[in-house]
N, C-alpha and C positions, 0 to 999 in steps of 0.2 A: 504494500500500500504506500500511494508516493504520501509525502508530510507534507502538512499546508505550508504556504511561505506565504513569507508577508515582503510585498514588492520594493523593488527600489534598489539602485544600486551599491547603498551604505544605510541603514537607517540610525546611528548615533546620533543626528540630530533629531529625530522622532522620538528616540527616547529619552532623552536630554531635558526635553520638553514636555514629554507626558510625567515623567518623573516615575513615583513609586505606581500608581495603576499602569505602567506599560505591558505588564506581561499580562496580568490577567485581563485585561482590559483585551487584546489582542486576540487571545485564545477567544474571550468571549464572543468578538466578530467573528472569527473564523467557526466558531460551533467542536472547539477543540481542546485539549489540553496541552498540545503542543504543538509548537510551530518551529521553523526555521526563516533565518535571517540572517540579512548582514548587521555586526557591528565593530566598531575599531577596526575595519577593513578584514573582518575574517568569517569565516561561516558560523555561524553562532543556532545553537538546537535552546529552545527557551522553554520551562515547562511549568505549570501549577498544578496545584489539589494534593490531596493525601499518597496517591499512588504515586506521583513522580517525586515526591520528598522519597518515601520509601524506597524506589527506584534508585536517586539518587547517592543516599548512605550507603549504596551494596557497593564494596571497597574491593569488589571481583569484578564491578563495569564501569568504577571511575576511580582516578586519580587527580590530585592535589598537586601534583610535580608538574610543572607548566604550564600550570591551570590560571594559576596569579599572574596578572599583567604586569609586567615592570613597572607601570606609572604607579599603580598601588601599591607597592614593594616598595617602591620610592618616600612615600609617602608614610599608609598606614601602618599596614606588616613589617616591612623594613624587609631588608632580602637574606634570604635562603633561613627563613623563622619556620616555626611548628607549622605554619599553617600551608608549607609549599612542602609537606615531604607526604611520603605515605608507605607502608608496610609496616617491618619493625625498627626501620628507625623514630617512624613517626608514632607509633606507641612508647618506645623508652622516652622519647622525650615529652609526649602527652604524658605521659606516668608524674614525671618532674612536675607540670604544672597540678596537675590531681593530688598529689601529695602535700598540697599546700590550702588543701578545703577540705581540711581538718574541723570536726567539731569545733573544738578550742578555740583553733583559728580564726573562722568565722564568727564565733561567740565574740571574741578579741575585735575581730574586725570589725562588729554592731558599735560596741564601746567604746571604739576612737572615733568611729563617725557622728556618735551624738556629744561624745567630750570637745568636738573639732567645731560641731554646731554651735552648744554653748558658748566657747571661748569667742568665736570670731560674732555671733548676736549679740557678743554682750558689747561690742564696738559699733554696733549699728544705733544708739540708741542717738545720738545727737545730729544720727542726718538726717534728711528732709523725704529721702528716696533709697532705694538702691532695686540694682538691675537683678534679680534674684537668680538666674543661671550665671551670669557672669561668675558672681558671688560663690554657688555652686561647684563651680569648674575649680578654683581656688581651694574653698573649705578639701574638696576631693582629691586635691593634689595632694594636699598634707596628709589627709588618710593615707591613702597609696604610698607617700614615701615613710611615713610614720611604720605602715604594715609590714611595708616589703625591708625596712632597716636600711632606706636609701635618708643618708643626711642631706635635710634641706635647711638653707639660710631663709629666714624670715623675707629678707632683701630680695631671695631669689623668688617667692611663693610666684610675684605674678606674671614674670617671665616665661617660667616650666612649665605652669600652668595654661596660657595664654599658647606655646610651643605645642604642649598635646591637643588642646583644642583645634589647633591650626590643622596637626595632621589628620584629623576627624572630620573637619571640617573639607579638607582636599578629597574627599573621595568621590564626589561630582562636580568637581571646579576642573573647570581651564582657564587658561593665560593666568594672570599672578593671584588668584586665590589655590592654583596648583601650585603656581611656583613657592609663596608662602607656605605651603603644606611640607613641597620638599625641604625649603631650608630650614626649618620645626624640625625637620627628621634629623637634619647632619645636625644641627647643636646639640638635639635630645642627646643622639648617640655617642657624640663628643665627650659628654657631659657623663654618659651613663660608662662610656670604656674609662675615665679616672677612678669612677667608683668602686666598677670591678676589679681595675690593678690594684687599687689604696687597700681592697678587703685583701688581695691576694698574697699582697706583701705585708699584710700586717700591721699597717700605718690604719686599718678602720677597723672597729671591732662591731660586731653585730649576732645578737642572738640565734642559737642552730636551726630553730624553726623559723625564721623569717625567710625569704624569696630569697635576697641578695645571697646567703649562705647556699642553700637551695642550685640556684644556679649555678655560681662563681665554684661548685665543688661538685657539677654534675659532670657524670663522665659517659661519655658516646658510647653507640656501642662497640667500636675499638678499645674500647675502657679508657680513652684520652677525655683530658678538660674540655671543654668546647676551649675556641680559641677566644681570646678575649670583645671581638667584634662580634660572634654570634652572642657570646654570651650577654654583650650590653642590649642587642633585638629581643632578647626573649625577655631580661628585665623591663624593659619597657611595654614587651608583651602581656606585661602584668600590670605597671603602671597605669601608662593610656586607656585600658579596659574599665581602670577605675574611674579616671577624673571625665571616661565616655558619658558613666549612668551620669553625669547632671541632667544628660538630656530628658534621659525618663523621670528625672526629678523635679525640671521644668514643668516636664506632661501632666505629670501627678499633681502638682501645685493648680495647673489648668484646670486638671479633671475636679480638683477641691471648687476652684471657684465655678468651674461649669455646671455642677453637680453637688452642691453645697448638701443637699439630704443626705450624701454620704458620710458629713463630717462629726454630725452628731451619733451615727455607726460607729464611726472611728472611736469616739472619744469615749462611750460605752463601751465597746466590745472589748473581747478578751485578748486579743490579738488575731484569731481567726479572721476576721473581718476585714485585718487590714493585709493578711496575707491575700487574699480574696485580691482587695481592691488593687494591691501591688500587683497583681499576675493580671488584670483587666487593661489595667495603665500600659503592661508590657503588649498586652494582643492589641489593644484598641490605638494605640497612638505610632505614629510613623518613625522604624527604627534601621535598623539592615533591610535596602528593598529585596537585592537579593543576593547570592553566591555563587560562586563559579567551579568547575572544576572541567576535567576533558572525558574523555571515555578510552575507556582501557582497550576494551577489545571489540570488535564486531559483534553487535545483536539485536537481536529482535523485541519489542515488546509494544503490546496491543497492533501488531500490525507493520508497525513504521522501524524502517532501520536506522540504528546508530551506527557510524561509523567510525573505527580507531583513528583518535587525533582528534575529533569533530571540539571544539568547545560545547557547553554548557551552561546557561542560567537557570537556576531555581529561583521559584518566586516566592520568598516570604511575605514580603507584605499581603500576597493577595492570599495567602493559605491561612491568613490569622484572619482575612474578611472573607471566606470563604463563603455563601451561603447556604451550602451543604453539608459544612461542620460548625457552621454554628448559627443558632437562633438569632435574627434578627443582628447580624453584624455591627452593623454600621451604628447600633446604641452602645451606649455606654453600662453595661450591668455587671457589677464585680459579682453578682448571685448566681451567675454562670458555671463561677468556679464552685458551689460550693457542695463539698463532696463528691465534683468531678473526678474520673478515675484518669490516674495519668496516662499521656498519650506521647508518646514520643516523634509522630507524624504529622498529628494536625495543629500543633500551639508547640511554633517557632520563631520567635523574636528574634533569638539569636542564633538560629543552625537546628538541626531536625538530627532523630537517629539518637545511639547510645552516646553519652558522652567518655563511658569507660572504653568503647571499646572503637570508637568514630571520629568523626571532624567535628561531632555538636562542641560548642562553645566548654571548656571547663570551667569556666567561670561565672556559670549561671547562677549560682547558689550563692556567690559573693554579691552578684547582682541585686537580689531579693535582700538582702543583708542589709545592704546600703540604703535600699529605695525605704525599705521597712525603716530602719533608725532615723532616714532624713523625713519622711512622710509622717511619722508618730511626733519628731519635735516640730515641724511646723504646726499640725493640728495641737496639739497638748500644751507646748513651751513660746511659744509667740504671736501674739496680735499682731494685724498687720490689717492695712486696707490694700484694694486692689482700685488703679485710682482707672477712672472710666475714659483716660482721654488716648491711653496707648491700644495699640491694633495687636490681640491677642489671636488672631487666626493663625492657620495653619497653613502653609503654601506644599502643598503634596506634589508638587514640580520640581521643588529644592530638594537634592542630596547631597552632604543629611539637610532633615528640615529643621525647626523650632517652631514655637509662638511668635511672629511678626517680632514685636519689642522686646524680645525674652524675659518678659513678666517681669515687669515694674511692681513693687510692692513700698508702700511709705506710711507712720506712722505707728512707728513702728514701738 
């Protein structure tokens, strides 16, 4: 059976401009779940629903090795990281990150994010405004370097910070909101290969379970240290992951003032409710649109061939508004989750499939973590007005997106 295509000699401007609804949006004209295309000048196979995530994760019909574009290596990944390998190298080294979402850990990790919250509210009381993701992206750099035993100078908070947002921000930019993304990457990494020599000679000391130890003493499966360049990409593969969720912390702060019935939930319940609300925040609001990988080998499925080398899109975004998995999408209902059975195909914010044994995200559970301790201290620990004159919409054409003004909050 031939695959539908979707015409045109390149279509990166089409999707550029349609933003996160491009894949599914596509399928849905064509009467499909998958189609093929041009993008970045290559044959591109793009898929949505339950069955092509599932498709996807089988690590016997795709691979991660070649899959990553250089501009995003450039940028977000940083090059030759966990996320461009696959077989057993790339479980020893998913293993490394997985070892580090420890109970403890995570417990640890809640406790610096509301201790981080505290300390920097209690400086907000004499201004007039403040921009609350800016804000966000800041307080979360200190967590992250607090967690993973990377020393941060006060001096440097909004540099580093401002650096990983840039490369977060470059994942749908051209001309110099790419170019700022790459040069974000070579200071990060600058910055991040002193710290792993200063741990390695002994000039930084840092507790065994934090990341920096973690890494700086991970051995390949040659049984060698990584060299000191990968190892500063995978530290910041831990960093940037953290100071990302302000984004979903902006969403959440939306979803509070969009959805205000939810906050007196919040402020009664026991904590179930706002795991709820955290896991709706993650499906409902615009995060990773989608993922790439290539295909391993020649096959068949539903009909339509894949062929080795072919690229790959998976489409998150449209598998979290799926209207086949889930009731009335496009509303806002954390009651969705409650007592939902977990699904490792259909609610993927961040990557689909096992995380112990696949590409799904390892650090999903840190995620929840964070959004949990900074969503309970905005409801519970701070007054604030939401003032009516800034533009809180959502532009679902921008990768990544935000709230137009990235949520202004004042009176505080």
């Amino acid at each position: 059976m031939e695959m539908p295509k979707v015409k045109g000699v390149d279509n990166t401007f089409n999707l550029l401009t349609t933003g996160y609804p491009y894949i599914f949006e596509k399928c849905k004209a064509l009467g499909t779940e998958v189609f093929e295309t041009r993008l970045m000048g290559k044959k591109m196979i793009c898929m949505t629903g339950k069955d092509a995530v599932t498709l996807f994760y089988d690590s016997d019909l795709f691979q991660r090795e070649g899959a990553v574009p250089k501009r995003i290596q450039k940028t977000l990944f940083g090059q030759n990281g966990v996320q461009t390998m696959d077989g057993e190298k790339h479980k020893l080294r998913k293993l490394m990150f997985l070892s580090l979402m420890t109970e403890s850990a995570l417990k640890r990790l809640g406790e610096i994010t509301t201790e981080q919250w505290r300390l920097r509210a209690g400086q907000w009381k004499n201004q007039e405004e403040i921009v609350l993701f800016d804000e966000t992206e800041e307080i979360l750099c200190r967590v992250a370097c607090l967690w993973a035993g990377v020393p941060l100078k006060e001096s440097e908070v909004a540099s580093r910070a401002y650096d990983f947002g840039a490369m977060i921000d470059a994942i749908g930019g051209v001309g110099p909101r790419y170019q700022e993304g790459k040069n974000a990457r070579q200071r990060t990494e600058c910055w991040i290969r002193t710290i792993i020599e200063n741990y390695r000679n002994g000039s930084l000391a840092a507790n065994e379970n934090t990341a920096i130890h973690t890494i700086a003493t991970h051995r390949d499966e040659s049984g060698n240290h990584l060299n000191k360049q990968i190892a500063a990409v995978e530290l910041i593969n831990i960093l940037r992951p953290i100071v990302a969720v302000a984004r979903f912390v902006a969403f959440g702060a939306l979803a509070l003032h969009d959805y205000p019935i939810n906050n007196g939930k919040l402020k009664d319940g026991d904590g179930k409710y706002l795991e709820m609300f955290v896991q709706e925040v993650r499906r409902f609001y615009p995060f990773a649109p989608f993922l790439g990988a290539m295909v391993r080998q020649d096959f068949q499925w539903k009909g339509f061939h894949f062929k080795k080398g072919t690229s790959v899109l998976i489409d998150l975004h449209g598998v979290n508004h799926d209207p086949e998995l889930w009731n009335m999408p496009y509303e806002f209902q954390p009651d969705r989750f409650n007592d939902r059975k977990k699904d490792l195909y259909d609610f993927v914010p961040q990557g689909g499939g096992d995380p112990n044994a696949g590409h799904r995200c390892p650090g999903e559970e840190a995620t929840v973590v964070i959004m949990k301790s900074s969503l309970s201290f905005l409801v519970n620990e701070l007054q604030y007005d939401v003032p009516d004159f800034q533009d809180l919409s959502v532009n679902h054409v921008r990768l990544p997106t935000l709230p137009k003004n990235r949520f202004v909050i004042r009176k505080l």
